[in-house]
C-alpha positions in Angstrom: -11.0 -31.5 20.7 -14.2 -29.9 19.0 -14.6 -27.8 21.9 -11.0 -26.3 21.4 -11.4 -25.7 18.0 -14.8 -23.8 18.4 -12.9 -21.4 21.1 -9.7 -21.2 18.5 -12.1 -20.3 16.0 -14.2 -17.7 17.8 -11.1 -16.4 18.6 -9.7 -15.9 16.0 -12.9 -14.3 14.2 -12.9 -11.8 17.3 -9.6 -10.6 16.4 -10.4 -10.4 12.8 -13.1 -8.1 13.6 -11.4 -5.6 15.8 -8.2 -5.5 13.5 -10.1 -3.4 11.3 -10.0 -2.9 7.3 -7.3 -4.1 5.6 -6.0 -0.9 4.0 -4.0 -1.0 0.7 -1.7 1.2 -1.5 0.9 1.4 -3.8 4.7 2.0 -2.8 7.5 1.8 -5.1 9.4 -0.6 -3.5 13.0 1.1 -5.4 12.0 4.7 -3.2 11.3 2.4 0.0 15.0 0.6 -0.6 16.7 3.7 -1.7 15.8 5.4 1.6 16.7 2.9 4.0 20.0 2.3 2.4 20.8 6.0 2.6 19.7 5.3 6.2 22.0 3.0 6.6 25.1 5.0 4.4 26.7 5.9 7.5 26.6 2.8 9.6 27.8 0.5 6.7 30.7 3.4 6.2 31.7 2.8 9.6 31.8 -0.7 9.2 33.7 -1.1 6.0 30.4 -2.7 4.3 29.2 -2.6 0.5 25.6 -2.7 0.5 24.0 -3.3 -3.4 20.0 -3.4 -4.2 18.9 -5.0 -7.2 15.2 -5.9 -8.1 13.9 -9.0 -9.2 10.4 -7.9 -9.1 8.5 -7.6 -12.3 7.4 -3.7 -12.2 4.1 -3.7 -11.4 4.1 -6.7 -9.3 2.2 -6.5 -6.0 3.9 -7.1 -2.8 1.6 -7.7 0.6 2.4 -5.1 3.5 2.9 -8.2 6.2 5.8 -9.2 4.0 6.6 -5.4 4.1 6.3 -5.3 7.5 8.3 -8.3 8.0 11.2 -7.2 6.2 11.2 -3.8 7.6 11.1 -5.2 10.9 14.4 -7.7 10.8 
């Protein structure tokens, strides 16, 4: 078991090292929304779909990108 935990571990330190810097930045999340929506205007048209957007974020509240990347992804 201690061996497989080593060879987890290494692993996983060799993928933190060759995923690079984390890189952060600001993005207002209403401009992000806004755009997919107007994206999506014409499918949800098509489909007879009401699509609303409504935050519940404080403003100024950080968000991480894997959730962005997460939710932009689904």
């Amino acid at each position: 078991m201690d061996q497989s935990k080593r060879i987890l571990d290494g692993l996983l330190t060799l993928a933190r090292s060759q995923a690079g810097p984390i890189r952060q930045h600001d993005v207002d999340l209403a401009d992000l929304v806004s755009g997919i929506l107007a994206g999506a205007a014409g499918e949800t048209t098509a489909r007879d779909l009401a699509v609303r957007a409504r935050s519940m974020a404080r403003p100024g509240s950080r968000v991480s990108s894997s959730c962005l990347n997460a939710w932009s992804a689904t």
